[in-house]
C-alpha positions in Angstrom: -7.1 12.8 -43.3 -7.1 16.3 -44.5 -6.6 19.4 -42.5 -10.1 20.6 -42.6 -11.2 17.2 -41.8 -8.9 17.0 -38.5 -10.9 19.9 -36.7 -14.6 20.4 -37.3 -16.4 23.7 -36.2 -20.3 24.2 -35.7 -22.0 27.2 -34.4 -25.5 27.4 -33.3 -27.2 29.9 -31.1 -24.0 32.0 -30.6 -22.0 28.6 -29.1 -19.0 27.3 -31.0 -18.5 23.8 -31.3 -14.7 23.0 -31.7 -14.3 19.2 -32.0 -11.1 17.7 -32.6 -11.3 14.6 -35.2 -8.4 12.2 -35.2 -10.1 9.1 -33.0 -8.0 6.6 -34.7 -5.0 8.5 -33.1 -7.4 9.1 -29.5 -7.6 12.8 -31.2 -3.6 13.4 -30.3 -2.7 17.0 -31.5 -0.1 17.4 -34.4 0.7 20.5 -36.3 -2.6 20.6 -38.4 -4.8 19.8 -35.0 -3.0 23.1 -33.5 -3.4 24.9 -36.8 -7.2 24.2 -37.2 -7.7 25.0 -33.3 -5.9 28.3 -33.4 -7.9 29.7 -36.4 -11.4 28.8 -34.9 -10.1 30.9 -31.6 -9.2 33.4 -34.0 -12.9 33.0 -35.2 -14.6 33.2 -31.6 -12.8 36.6 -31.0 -13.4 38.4 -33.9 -17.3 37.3 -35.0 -19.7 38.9 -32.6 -22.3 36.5 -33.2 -20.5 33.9 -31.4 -20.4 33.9 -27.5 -19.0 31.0 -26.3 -16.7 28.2 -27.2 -16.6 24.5 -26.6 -13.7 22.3 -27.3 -14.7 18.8 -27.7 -13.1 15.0 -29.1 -14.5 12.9 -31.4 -14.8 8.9 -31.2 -15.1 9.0 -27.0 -12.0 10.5 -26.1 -11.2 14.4 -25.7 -7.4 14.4 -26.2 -4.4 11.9 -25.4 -2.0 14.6 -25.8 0.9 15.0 -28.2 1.4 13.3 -31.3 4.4 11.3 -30.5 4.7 9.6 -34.0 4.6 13.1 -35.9 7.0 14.6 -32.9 9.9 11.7 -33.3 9.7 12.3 -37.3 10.5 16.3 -35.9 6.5 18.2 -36.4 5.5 19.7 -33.0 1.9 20.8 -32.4 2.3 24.5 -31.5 1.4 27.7 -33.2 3.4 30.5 -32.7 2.0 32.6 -29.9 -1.0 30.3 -29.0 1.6 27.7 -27.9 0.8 23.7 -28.1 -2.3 22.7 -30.1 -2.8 26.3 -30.6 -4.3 27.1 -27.4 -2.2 26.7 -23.7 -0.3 30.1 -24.4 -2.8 32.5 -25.3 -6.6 31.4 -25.5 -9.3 33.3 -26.7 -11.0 36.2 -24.8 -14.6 34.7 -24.8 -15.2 31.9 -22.4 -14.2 28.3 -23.7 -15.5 25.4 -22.3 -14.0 21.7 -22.2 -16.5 18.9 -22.8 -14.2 16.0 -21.9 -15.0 12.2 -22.7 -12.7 9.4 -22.3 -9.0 10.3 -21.6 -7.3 14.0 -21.0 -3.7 12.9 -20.3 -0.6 15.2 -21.7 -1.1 17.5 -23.2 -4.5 16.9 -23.8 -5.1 17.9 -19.8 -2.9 20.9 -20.5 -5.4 21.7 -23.7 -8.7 21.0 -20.8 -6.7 23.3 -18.1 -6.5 26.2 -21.0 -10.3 26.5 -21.2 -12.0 28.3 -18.8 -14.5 25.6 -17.5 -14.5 22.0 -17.7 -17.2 19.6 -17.9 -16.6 15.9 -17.5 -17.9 12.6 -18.5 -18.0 10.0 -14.9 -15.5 7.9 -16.6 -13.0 10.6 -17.7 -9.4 9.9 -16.8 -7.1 12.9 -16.4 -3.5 12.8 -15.8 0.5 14.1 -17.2 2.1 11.5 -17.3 4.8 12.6 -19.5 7.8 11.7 -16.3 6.7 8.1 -17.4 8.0 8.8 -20.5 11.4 10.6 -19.6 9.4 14.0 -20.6 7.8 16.9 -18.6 4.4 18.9 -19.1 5.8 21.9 -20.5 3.0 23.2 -22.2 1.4 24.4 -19.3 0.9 21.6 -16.7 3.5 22.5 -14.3 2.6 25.9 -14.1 -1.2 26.2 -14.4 -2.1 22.7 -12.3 -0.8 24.6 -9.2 -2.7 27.5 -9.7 -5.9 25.1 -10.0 -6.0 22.8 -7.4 -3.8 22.7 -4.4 0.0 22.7 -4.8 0.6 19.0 -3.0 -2.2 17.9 -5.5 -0.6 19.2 -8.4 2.8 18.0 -7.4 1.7 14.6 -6.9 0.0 14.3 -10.4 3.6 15.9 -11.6 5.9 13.3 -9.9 3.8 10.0 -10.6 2.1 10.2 -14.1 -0.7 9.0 -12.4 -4.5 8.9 -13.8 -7.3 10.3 -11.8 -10.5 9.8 -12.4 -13.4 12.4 -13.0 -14.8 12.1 -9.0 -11.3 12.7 -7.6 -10.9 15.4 -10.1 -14.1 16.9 -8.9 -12.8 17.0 -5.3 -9.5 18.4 -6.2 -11.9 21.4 -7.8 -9.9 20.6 -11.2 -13.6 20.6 -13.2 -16.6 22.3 -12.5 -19.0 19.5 -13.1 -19.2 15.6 -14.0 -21.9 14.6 -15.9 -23.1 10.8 -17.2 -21.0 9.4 -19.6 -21.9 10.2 -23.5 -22.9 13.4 -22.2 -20.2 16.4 -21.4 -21.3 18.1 -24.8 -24.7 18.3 -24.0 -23.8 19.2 -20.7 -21.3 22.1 -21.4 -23.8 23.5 -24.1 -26.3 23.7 -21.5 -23.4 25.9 -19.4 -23.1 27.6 -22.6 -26.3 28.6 -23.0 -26.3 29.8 -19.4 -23.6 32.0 -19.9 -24.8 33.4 -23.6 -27.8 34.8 -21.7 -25.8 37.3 -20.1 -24.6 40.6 -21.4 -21.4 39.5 -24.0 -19.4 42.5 -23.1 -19.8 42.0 -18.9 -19.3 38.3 -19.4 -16.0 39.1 -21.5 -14.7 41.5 -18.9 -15.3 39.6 -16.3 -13.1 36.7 -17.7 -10.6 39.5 -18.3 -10.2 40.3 -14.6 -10.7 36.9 -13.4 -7.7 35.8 -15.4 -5.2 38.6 -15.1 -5.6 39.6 -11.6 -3.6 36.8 -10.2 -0.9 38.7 -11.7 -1.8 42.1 -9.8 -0.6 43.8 -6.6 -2.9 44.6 -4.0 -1.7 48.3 -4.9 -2.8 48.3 -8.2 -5.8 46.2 -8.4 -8.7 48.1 -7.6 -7.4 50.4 -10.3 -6.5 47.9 -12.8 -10.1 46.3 -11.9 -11.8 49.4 -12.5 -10.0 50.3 -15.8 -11.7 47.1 -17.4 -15.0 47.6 -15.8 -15.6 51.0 -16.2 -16.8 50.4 -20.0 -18.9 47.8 -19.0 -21.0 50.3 -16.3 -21.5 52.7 -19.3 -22.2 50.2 -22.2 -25.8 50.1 -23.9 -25.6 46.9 -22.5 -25.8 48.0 -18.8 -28.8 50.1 -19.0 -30.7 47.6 -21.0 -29.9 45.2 -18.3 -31.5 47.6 -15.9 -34.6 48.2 -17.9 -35.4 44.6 -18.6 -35.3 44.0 -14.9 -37.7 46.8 -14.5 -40.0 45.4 -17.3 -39.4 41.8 -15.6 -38.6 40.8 -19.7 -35.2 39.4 -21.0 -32.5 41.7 -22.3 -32.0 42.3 -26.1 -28.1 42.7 -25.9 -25.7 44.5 -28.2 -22.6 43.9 -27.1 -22.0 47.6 -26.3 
């Protein structure tokens, strides 16, 4: 399979569609799976026509996690700065949603726990169960799972390997919504669609804040907060918001 083959993009109505394409290999990430994934984030963050992102599997399953044949002949799935399958370091700045089928184990949870919303199919199965293996979740499990769901939880899934599925997952507040089977795609371009009708720059910001101010003092973070927000309260965007309201119409954003 070629490289342009192994990820497919699609965009319609400002919503990427990042699916990855190895089902034969239950869509496990090697080096041209990261490649293809870090380029369309690239993509999302620097065409302003896109809005959102979903990352999707092909062939039922989302993503079983590392390549293990292409890691014992010595390829690793990770793009420098964007870490493993080009994503659990650094992801992009625009919202990404996860439309998970089938099986997010590995590092294919760590991928799911790197987006910023998660939508699940009812017979999903999520776990790291890299321990089994004599390996750890070092592309992001150990860390981000506790920040997630509740430490206990997190340490549990850590320790055992363990598979849950998607209505324990639901409780632990892991994903935001669990859907029929065959349709997490559907249902995360319906989110998508929710979120592209708000303004792009607020909705951009806001994901800003939301993500970094875990890492801010109670000192600084009404400042830092009102450094990032401060362009949006003086965008073209913001008064536009405030006129459609008044002319009960929907807004014609710019981004600005």
């Amino acid at each position: 399979m070629s490289e342009e083959q192994v990820v497919l993009v699609d965009v319609e109505d400002g919503i990427m569609t990042v699916t990855l394409n190895r089902p034969k290999a239950k869509n496990a990430a090697n080096k041209a799976l990261a490649d293809g994934v870090a380029a369309a984030m690239d993509e999302l963050d620097s065409n302003n026509d896109i809005r959102v992102a979903i990352i999707t599997g092909a062939g039922g399953t989302f993503c079983s996690g590392m390549d293990l044949k292409a890691f014992v002949s010595g390829e690793l799935p990770v793009v420098e700065g964007r870490g493993f399958a080009g994503i659990t370091e650094r992801g992009p700045k625009k919202p990404l949603i996860a439309a998970v089928e089938g099986y997010a184990l590995a590092g294919g949870l760590e991928l799911m726990i790197s987006c910023d919303l998660i939508v699940a199919a009812d017979n999903a199965q999520f776990g790291i169960p890299e321990v089994k293996r004599g390996l750890a979740a070092a592309a992001g499990g150990l860390m981000k799972l506790p920040r997630q769901i509740p430490s206990r939880l997190a340490m549990e899934l850590a320790l055992t390997g363990d598979f849950i599925g998607a209505p324990r997952a639901a409780e632990m507040g892991l994903i935001n919504e669990v859907v029929p089977a065959g349709t997490a795609l559907e249902g995360a371009k319906a989110l998508a669609a929710r979120i592209c009708a708000n303004g792009p720059l607020a909705v951009q910001v806001s994901k800003q804040v939301v993500v970094q101010s875990a890492q801010w003092s109670e000192d600084e973070q009404w400042v830092k907060q009102q450094e990032l927000t401060s362009p949006v309260f003086s965008s073209e965007d913001a008064i536009e918001g405030s006129v459609a309201f008044a002319e009960k119409r929907a807004p014609n954003w710019k981004g600005k």
